[in-house]
Structures are given as C-alpha cells and as structure tokens.
C-alpha positions as semicolon CSV with decimal commas, in nm:
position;residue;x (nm);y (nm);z (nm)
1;X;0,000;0,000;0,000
2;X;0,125;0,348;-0,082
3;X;0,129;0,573;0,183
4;X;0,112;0,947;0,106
5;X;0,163;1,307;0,308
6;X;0,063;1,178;0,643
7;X;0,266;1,416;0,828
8;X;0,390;1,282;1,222
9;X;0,610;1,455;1,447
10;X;0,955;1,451;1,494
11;X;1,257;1,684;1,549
12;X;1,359;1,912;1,310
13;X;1,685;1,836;1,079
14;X;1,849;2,150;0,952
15;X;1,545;2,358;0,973
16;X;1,698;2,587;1,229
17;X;2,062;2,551;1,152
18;X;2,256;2,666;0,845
19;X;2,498;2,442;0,658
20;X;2,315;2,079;0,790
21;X;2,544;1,836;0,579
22;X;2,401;1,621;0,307
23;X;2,568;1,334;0,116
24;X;2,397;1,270;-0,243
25;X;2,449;1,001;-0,430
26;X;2,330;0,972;-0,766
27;X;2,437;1,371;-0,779
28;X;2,535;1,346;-1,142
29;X;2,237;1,292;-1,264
30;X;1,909;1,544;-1,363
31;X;1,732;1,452;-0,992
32;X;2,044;1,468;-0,846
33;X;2,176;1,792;-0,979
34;X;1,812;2,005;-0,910
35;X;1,906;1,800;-0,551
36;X;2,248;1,955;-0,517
37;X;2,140;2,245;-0,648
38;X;1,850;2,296;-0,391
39;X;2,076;2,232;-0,104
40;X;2,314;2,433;-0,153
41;X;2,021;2,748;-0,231
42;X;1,963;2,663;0,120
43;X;2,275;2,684;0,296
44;X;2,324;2,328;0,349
45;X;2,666;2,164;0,293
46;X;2,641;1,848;0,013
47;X;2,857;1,576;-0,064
48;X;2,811;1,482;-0,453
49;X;2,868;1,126;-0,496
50;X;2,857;1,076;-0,812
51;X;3,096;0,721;-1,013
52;X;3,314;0,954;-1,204
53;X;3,401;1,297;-1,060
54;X;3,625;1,395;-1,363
55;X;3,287;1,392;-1,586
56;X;3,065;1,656;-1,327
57;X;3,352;1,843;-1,176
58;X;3,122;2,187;-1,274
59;X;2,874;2,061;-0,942
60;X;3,211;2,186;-0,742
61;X;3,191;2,483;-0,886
62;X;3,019;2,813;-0,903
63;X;2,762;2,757;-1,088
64;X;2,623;2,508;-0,752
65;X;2,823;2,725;-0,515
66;X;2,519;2,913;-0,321
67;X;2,583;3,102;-0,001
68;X;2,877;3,137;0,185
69;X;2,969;2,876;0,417
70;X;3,219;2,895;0,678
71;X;3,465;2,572;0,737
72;X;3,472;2,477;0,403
73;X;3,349;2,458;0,017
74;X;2,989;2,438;-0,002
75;X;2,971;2,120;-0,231
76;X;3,220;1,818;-0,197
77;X;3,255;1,619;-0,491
78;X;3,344;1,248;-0,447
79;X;3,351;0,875;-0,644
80;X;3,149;0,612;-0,452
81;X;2,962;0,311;-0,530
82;X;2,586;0,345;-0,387
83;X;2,582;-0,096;-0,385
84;X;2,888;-0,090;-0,152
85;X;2,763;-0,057;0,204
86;X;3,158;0,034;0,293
87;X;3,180;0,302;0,013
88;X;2,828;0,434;0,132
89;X;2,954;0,458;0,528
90;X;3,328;0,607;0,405
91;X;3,076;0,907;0,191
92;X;2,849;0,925;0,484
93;X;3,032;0,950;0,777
94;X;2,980;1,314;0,916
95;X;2,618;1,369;0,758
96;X;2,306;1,439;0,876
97;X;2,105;1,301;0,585
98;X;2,177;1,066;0,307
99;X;1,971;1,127;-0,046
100;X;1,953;0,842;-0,303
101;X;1,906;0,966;-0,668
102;X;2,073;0,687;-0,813
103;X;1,989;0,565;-1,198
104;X;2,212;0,316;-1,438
105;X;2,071;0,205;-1,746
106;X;2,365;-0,060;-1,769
107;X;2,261;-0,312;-1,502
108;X;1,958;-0,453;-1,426
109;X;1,677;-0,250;-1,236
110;X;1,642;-0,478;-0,938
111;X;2,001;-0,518;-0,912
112;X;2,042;-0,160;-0,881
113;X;1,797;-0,045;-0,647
114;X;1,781;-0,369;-0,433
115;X;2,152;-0,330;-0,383
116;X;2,148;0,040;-0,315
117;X;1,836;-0,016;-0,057
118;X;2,035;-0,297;0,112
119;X;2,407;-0,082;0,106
120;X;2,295;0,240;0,216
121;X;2,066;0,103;0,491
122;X;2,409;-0,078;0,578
123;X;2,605;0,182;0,528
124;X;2,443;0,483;0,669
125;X;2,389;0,273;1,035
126;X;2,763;0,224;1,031
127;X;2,832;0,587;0,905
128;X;2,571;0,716;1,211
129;X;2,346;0,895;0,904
130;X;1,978;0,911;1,068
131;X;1,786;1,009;0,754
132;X;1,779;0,870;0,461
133;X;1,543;0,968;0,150
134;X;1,556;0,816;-0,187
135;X;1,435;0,889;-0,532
136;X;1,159;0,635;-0,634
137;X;0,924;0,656;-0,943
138;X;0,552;0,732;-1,023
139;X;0,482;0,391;-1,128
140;X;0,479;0,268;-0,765
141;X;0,178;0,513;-0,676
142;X;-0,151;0,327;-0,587
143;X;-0,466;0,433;-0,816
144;X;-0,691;0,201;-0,613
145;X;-0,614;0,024;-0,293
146;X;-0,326;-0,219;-0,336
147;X;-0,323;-0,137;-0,726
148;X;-0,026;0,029;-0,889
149;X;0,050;0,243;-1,166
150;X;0,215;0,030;-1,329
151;X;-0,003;-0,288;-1,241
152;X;-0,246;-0,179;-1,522
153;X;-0,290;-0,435;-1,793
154;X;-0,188;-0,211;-2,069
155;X;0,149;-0,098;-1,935
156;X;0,437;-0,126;-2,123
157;X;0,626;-0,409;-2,036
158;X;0,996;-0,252;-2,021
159;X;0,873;0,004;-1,832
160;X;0,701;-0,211;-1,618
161;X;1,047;-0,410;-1,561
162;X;1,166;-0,081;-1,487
163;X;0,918;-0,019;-1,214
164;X;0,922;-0,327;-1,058
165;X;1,322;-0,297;-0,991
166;X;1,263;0,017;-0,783
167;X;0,955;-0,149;-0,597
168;X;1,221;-0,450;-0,482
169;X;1,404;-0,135;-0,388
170;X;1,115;-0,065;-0,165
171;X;1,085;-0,373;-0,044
172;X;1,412;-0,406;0,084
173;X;1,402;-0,092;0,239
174;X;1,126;-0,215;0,444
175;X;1,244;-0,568;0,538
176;X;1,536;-0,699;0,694
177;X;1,707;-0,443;0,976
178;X;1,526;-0,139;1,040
179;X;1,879;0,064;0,927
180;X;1,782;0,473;0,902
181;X;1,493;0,649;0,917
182;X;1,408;0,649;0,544
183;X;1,159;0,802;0,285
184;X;1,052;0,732;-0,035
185;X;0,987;0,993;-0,306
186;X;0,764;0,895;-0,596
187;X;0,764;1,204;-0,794
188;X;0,491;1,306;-1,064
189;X;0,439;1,127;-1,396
190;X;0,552;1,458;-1,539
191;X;0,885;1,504;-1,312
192;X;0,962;1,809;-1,273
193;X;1,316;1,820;-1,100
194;X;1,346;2,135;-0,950
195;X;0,988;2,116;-0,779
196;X;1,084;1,753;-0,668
197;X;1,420;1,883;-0,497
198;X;1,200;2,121;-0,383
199;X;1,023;1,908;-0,170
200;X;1,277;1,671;-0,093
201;X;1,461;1,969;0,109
202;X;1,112;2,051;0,283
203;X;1,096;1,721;0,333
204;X;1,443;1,705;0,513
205;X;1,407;2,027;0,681
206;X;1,086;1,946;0,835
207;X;1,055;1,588;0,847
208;X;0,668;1,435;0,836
209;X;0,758;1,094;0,666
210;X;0,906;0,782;0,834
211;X;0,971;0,483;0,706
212;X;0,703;0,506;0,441
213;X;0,596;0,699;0,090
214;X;0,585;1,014;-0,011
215;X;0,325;1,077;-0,345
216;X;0,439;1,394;-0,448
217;X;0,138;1,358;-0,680
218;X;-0,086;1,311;-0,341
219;X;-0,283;1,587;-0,218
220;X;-0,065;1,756;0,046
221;X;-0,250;1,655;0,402
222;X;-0,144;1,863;0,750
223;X;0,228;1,974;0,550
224;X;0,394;2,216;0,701
C-alpha cells in the first residue's frame, strides 16, 4: 500500500541551523543535480557522490556554489559506489542526511535499487546517518487500494520491468534491519526536477515521513 503526506512529528533536521550536511548520491544525474542544487540554495553543505568525478567536476563549482559557508566549500565532490555498504559509510560519515538519486541504465533495475536499498541502509547505520530519503518513481503510486501504476494491464512491459526494480528497492528498504529512518519519493508522472528537490529539502528540513511513501502527486494533508 502506498502511503502518502501523512505528516507525524519529529525533530527538526536542519530547519533551524545553516549548513546541515548532506551526502547525495546519484548527484550526477538530472534529480540529483536540481538535488544539489536545492541544497546548496539553502545553505546546506552536500557531498556529490557521483561514479566519475572527472565527468561533473562543474557541481564543485560556481555555478552550484550558493551562499557562503564557513569551514569549508559548499559542495564536496566524491567517487562512490551506492551498492557498496563500505563506500556508502566512508561518503556518509559526518552527515546528517543521506539522499539516493541513483539511476544506471547498464545493469539490471532490481540489481540496482535492491543493492542500493540494502548498502545504504548498511552503510548509513555504520556511518551514524539518521535520515535517509531516496528517489523512487511514479509507477509505484496506488490508483486504487493495493493497485499500482504500473499494475495496469496495458502498461508497457519494459517500463514495467523498470518499475518493478525500484519497488524490490522498496521492499528491501522495508524488510530486513530497520537501518535509518528512510523516505521514499515517488515524484509526478511529469517530473519536474526542481519542484521535486524542492520538496525533498522541505521534506528534510521538516521531516513528516518515516519509514514510508511520499506521493508527491498526493494531495498535500497537514504539510507544514
């Protein structure tokens, strides 16, 4: 079942403070970049994991610099593999909040996000990362109690292979050990990226979500 914007309570995470540090993974790509992008708007320091630094080396500079931060450069780029649980804990160790835009047309789906799910839940809990939201798809929204987007008959089939790699994703964030307190963003149909990181740093800066699904498509319910 797809949960939506049920919000809950719980402490704030970078609401109040300026530079909160964030570790993104997947940064090289479009959700990732509007993600880096957005935190750094914000004051937030980021960590841009991204597999080959030498290909986005512009998300260290200006152009994703925002405002001033004392103790260091605003964004940190950095290789790391998001399947490794000991790459994700040596990126995460010192941050707040983990974010999980990860795509890779090269492997398999399931492989990808069932091995991301299982490494970062791994490696956050050694890292000591509390917060962890990741990038899901619309396909995973419910349009009827316990049916899916992409559970209708006439859905195309690699798309629906597609889908179902980032629902094992979800799966194994929710099985096995508990590991962070973790969200998962199903954007609209019709993404747009910058309105999706915009929510994802609401999201972080005033948590409502835990352990469940956020339908950015949803009617927004008690959001602060």
């Amino acid at each position: 079942m797809t949960e939506t914007r049920t919000k809950t309570s719980a402490p704030r995470v970078g609401a109040e403070h300026l530079g909160t540090d964030i570790v993104i993974f997947g940064a090289g790509g479009r959700a990732g970049r509007a993600l880096v992008r957005e935190a750094r708007s914000r004051g937030h320091r980021v960590t841009a994991v991204v597999r080959d630094p030498d290909q986005h080396a512009d998300l260290a500079g200006p152009d994703f610099a925002g405002p001033h931060l004392p103790g260091g450069p605003g964004v940190r780029l950095l290789a790391g593999d998001v399947t490794d649980p000991r790459a994700v804990a040596a990126a995460a160790t010192g941050h707040a909040v983990a974010i999980s835009a990860v795509y890779r047309p090269d492997i398999p789906a399931e492989s990808l996000y069932v091995g991301a799910a299982r490494a970062l839940k791994d490696g956050l809990t050694r890292a000591g990362t509390g917060r962890l939201l990741v990038i899901g798809i619309a396909t995973l929204a419910e349009t009827a109690p316990g049916v899916r987007i992409l559970d209708a008959p006439d859905f195309p089939e690699p798309a629906r292979t597609f889908s179902l790699g980032h629902a094992a994703g979800l799966e194994a964030l929710r099985s096995g050990t508990p590991g962070p307190d973790w969200v998962m963003v199903l954007p609209p149909m019709e993404i747009d990226y910058a309105a999706c990181a915009r929510s994802v740093l609401d999201e972080i800066e005033h948590p409502a979500h835990h352990r469940s699904v956020l339908n950015l498509a949803a009617p927004a319910v008690g959001r602060s």
